[in-house]
N, C-alpha and C positions, 0 to 999 in steps of 0.2 A: 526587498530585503532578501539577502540571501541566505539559503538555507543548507544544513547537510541534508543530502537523499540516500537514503539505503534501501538497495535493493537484496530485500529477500528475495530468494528464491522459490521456498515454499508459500509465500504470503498469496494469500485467493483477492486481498482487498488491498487495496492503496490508504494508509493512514497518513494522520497528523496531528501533529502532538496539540494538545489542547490551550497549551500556555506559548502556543505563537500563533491562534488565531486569536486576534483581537478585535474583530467584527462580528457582529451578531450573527448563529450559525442555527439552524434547522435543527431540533431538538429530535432525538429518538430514544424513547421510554422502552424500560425493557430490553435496549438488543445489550449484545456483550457478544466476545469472541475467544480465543481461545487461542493462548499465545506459545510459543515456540518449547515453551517451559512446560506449557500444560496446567499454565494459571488460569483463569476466568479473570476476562476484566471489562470494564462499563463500558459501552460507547455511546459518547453524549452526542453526539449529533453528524449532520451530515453539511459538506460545507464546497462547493463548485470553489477552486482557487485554479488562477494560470499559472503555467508553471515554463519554465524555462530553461533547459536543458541544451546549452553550448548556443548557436544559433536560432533555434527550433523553440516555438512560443505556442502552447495551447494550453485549452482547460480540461480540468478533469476534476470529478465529483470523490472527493477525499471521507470518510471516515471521521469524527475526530473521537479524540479518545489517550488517556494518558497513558503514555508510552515514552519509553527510554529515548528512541530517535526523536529528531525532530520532522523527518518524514521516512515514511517506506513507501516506495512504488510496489505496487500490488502485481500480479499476474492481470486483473483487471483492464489496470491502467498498460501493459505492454500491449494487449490483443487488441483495444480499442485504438490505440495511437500505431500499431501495427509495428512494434519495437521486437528484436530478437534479441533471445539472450544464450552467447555460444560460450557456453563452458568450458569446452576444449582450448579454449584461444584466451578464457575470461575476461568477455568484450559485453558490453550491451551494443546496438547497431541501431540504428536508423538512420533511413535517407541515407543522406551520404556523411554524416556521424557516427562514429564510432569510440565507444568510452571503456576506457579501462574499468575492470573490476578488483576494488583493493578487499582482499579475504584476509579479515581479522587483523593480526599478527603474525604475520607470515604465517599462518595456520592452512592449512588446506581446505578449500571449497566446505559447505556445510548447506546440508539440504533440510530446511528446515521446514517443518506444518505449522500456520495459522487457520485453525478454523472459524469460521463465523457465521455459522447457524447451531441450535440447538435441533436435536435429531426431533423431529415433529412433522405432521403429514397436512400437506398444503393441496390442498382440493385443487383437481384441475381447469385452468383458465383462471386462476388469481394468482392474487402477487402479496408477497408476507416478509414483513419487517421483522426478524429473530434476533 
């Protein structure tokens, strides 16, 4: 199935929209994030989907959670898969892929924060679902 992908630029996580996963997805209680707006919103779970971008086929562990897109690539998902993103040129890269970036409305570039922890102190040598 294909999808639209948007990439934020500020986003720390890779999401997906909730009402296009249609497989049972790993449940996370309590976390939420913090969206571009500076809303708070739920994220119901966590869910490994491949994905597919021009030639290029891998997995990546998505978010999900209701939200206007139907995916965002996260800052996550670029460093893991080793993707650049040049601003100057508004290209994403990889390998030897290279994709146009469409900004809005002919609008100029928009650097936007998703945050997705709550400010709380995480004991060193563990690991915390927020």
């Amino acid at each position: 199935m294909a999808t639209n992908l948007r990439k934020k630029t500020g986003a720390s996580h890779s999401i997906i929209n909730s009402t296009i996963v249609k497989e049972k997805f790993d449940p996370l209680v309590g976390a939420w994030f913090r969206t571009a707006t500076g809303d708070e919103a739920a994220v119901k779970g966590n869910k490994t989907r491949n994905i597919s971008i021009s030639d290029v086929s891998m997995k990546h562990e998505f978010l999900v959670a209701d939200i206007m897109d139907e995916v965002i690539l996260g800052m996550d998902f670029m460093a893991k898969h080793g993707f650049g993103l040049d601003m100057k040129r508004k290209v994403l890269q990889y390998a030897n892929v290279t994709l146009p970036l469409t900004v809005g409305y002919d609008r100029p570039a928009e650097m936007l924060q998703i945050v997705v922890q709550r400010q709380q102190k995480i004991p060193p040598n563990s690991v915390a679902i927020v």
